[in-house]
VEXKOL-762501 format. One record per atom (N, C-alpha, C): x, y, z; residue in one letter; residue number from 1; atom name. Coordinates in steps of 0.2 Angstrom, whole numbers, plus 5000, padded with zeros to 4 digits. Layout:
<nodes>
(node (X,Y,Z),a,NUM,CA) ...
</nodes>
This chain:
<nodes>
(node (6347,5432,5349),x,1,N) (node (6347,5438,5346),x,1,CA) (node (6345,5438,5339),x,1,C) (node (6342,5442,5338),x,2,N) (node (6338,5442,5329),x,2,CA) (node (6343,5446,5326),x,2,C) (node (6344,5445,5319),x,3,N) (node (6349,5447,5316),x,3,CA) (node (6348,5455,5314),x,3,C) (node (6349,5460,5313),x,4,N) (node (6344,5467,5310),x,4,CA) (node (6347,5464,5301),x,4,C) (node (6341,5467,5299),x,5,N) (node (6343,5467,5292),x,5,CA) (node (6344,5475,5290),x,5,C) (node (6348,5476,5285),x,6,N) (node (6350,5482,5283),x,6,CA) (node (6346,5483,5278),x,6,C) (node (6344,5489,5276),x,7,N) (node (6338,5490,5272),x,7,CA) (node (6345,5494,5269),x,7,C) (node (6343,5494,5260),x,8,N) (node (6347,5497,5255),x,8,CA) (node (6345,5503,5253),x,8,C) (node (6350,5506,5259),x,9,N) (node (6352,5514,5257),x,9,CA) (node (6355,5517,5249),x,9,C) (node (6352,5522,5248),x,10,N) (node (6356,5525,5240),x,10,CA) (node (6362,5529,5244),x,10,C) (node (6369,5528,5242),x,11,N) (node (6375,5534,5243),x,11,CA) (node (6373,5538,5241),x,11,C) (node (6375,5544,5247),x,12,N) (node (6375,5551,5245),x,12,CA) (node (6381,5553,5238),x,12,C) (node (6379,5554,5233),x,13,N) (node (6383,5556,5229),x,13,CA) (node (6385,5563,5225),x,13,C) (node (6387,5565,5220),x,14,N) (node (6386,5572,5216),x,14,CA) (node (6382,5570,5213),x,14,C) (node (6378,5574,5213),x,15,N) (node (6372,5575,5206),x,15,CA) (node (6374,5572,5199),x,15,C) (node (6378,5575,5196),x,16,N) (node (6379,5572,5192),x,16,CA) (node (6380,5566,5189),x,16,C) (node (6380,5563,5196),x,17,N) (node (6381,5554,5196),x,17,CA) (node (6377,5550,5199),x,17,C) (node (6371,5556,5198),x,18,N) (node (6365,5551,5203),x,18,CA) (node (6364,5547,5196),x,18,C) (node (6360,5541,5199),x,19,N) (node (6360,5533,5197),x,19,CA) (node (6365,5528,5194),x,19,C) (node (6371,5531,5197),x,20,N) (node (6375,5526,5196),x,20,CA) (node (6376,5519,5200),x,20,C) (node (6377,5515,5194),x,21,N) (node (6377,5509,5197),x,21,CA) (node (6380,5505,5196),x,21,C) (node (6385,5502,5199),x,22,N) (node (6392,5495,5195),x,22,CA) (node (6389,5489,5199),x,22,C) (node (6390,5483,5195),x,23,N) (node (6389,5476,5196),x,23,CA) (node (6397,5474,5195),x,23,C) (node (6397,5468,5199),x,24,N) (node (6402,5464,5197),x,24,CA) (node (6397,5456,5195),x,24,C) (node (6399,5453,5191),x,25,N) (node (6394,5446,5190),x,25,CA) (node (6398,5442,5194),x,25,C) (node (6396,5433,5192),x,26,N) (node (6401,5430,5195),x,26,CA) (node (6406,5425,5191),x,26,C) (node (6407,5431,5185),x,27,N) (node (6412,5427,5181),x,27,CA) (node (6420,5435,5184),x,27,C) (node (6419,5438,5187),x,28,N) (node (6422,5444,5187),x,28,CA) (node (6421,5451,5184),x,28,C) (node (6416,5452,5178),x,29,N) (node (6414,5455,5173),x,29,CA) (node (6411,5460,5180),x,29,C) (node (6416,5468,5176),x,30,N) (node (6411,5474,5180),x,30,CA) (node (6406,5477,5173),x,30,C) (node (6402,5477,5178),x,31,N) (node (6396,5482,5173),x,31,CA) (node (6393,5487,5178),x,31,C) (node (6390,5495,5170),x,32,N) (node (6389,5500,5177),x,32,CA) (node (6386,5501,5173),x,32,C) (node (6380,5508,5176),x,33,N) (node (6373,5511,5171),x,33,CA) (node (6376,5516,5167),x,33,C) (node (6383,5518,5169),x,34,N) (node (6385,5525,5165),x,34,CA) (node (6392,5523,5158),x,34,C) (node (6393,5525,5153),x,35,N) (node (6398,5522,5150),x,35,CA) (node (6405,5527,5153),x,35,C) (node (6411,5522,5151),x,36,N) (node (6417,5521,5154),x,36,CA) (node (6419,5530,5152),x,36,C) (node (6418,5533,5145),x,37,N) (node (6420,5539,5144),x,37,CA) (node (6416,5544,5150),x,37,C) (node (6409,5542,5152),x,38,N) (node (6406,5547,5156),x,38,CA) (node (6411,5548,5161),x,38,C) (node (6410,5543,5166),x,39,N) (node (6413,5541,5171),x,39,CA) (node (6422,5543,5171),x,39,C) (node (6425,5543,5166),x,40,N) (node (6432,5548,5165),x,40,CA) (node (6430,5553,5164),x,40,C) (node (6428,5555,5160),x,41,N) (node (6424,5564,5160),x,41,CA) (node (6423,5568,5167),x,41,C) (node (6420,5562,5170),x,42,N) (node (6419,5566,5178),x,42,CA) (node (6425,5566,5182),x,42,C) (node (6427,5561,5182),x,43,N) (node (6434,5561,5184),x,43,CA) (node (6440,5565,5183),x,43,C) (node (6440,5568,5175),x,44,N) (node (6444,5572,5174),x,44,CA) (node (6442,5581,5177),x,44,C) (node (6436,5580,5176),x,45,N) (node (6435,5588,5179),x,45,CA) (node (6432,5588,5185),x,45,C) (node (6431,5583,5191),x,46,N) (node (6433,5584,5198),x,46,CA) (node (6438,5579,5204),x,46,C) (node (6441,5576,5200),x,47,N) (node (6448,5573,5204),x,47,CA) (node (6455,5577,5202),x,47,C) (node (6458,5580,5206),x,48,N) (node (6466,5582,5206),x,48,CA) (node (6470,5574,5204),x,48,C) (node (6474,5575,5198),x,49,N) (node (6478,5570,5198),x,49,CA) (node (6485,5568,5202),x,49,C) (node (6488,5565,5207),x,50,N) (node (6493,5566,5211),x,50,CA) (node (6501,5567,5208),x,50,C) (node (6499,5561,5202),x,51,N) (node (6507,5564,5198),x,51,CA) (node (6509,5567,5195),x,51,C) (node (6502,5573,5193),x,52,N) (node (6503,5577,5189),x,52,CA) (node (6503,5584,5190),x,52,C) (node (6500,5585,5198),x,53,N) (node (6500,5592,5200),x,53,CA) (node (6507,5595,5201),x,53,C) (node (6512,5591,5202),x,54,N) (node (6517,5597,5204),x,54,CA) (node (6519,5599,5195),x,54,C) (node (6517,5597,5190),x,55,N) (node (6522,5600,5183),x,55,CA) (node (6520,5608,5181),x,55,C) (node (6525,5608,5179),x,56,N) (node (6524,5616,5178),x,56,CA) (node (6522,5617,5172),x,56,C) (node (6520,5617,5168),x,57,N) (node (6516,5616,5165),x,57,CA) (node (6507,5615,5164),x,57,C) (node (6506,5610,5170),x,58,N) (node (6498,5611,5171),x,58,CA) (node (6494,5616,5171),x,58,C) (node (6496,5622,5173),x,59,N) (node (6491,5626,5173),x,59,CA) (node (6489,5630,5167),x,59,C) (node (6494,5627,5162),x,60,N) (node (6491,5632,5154),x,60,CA) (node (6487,5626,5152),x,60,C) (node (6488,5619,5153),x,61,N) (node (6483,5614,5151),x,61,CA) (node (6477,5616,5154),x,61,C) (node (6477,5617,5161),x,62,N) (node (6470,5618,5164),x,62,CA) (node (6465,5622,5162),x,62,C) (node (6470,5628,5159),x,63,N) (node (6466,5633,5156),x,63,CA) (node (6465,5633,5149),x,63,C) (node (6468,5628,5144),x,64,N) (node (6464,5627,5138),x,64,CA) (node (6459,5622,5138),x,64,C) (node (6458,5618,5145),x,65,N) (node (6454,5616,5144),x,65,CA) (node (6447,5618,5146),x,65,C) (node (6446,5624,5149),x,66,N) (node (6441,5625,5150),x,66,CA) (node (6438,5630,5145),x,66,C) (node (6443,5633,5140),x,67,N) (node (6440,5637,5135),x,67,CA) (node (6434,5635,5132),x,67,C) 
</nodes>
């Protein structure tokens, strides 16, 4: 039996994050195409954080942050 080789698909992502790309080298070094502040930016405004949604408080944070 011949082996199939997989042809390098791009993931489906958010627009936002098309060309994103992280390496790991072989010393352990991650490296990626977007800097760390983007990459938390996106994060903060589309991931729910889990320890933080039950405060009561969140909701006037969420709302000063999008003034």
């Amino acid at each position: 039996m011949a082996k199939k080789s997989k042809k390098e698909e791009n993931p489906k992502v958010n627009p936002e994050l098309e060309g994103f790309k992280m390496n790991i080298n072989s010393f352990g070094e991650i490296s990626s195409s977007f800097s760390i502040d983007k990459i938390n930016e996106f994060l903060n405004q589309n991931v729910e954080d889990k320890k933080l949604k039950d405060r009561k408080d969140m909701e006037a944070i969420k709302k000063r942050k999008k003034k």
